[in-house]
DRENNUGU-45125 format. One record per residue (C-alpha): residue in three letters; x, y, z. Coordinates in nm, 4 decimals. Layout:
// residues N
+-------+----------+----------+----------+
| bakol |        X |        Y |        Z |
+-------+----------+----------+----------+
|   ALA |        X |        Y |        Z |
...
+-------+----------+----------+----------+
// end
This chain:
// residues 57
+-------+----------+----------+----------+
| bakol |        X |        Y |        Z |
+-------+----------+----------+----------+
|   UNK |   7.6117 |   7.3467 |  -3.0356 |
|   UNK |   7.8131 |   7.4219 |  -3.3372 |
|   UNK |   7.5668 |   7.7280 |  -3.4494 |
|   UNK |   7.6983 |   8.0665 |  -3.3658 |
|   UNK |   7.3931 |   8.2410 |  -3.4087 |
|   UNK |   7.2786 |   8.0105 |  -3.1563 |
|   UNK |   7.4792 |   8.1620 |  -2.8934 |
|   UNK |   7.4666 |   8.5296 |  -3.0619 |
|   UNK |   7.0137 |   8.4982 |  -2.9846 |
|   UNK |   7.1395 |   8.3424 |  -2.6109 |
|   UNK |   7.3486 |   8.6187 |  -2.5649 |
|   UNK |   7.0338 |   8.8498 |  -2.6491 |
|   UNK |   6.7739 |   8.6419 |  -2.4970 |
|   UNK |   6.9559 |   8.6361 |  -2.1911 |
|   UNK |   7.0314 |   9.0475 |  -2.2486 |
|   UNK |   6.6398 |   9.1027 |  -2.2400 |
|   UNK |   6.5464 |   8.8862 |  -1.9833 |
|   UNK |   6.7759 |   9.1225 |  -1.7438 |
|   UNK |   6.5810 |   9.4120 |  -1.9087 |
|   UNK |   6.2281 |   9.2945 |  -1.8347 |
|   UNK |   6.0891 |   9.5549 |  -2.0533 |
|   UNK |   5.6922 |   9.6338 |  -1.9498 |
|   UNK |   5.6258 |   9.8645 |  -2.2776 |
|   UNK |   5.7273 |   9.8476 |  -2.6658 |
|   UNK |   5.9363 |  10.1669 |  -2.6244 |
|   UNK |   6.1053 |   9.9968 |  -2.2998 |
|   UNK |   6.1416 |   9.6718 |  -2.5463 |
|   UNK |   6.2708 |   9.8459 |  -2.8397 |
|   UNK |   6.5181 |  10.0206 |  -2.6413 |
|   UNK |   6.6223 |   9.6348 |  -2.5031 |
|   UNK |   6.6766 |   9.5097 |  -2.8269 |
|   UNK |   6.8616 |   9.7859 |  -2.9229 |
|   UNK |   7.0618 |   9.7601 |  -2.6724 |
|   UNK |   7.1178 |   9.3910 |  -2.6443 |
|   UNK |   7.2214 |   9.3932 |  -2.9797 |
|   UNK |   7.5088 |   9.6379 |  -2.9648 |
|   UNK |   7.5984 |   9.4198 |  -2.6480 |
|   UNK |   7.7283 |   9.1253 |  -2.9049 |
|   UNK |   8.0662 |   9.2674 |  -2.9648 |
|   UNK |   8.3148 |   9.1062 |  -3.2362 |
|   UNK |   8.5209 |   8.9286 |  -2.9659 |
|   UNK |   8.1932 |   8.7408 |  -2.9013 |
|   UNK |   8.1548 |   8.6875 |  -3.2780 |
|   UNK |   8.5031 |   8.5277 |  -3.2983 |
|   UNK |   8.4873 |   8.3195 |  -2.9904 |
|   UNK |   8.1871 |   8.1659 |  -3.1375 |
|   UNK |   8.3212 |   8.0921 |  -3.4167 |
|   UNK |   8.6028 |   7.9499 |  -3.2628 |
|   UNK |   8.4217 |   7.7648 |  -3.0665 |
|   UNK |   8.1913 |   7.6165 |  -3.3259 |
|   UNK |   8.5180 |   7.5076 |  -3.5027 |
|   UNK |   8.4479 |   7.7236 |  -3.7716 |
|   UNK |   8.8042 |   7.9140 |  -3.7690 |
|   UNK |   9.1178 |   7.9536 |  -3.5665 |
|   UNK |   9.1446 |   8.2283 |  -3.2669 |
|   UNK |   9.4803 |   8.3604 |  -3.4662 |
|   UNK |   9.3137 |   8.4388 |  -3.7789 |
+-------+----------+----------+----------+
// end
């Protein structure tokens, strides 16, 4: 796939499966917290991998 947000919503998908959140406050909390998960060496790995820069830059 040559989308990164494609693998950023797997990432979080994947994140709040784990969670299994029964209640909105459980599945806020989830989101939150699958969200901060995605860190920037994610982001450039992506990106990297979806050709759209170079790991050194």
């Amino acid at each position: 796939d040559f989308n990164p947000i494609e693998n950023c919503w797997s990432k979080v998908k994947q994140f709040l499966r784990s969670r299994a959140a029964r209640t909105y406050a459980e599945l806020d909390q989830a989101i939150t917290d699958a969200l901060a998960a995605v860190t920037n060496r994610d982001i450039i790995g992506w990106f990297t991998h979806c050709c759209y820069c170079s790991a050194s830059n």
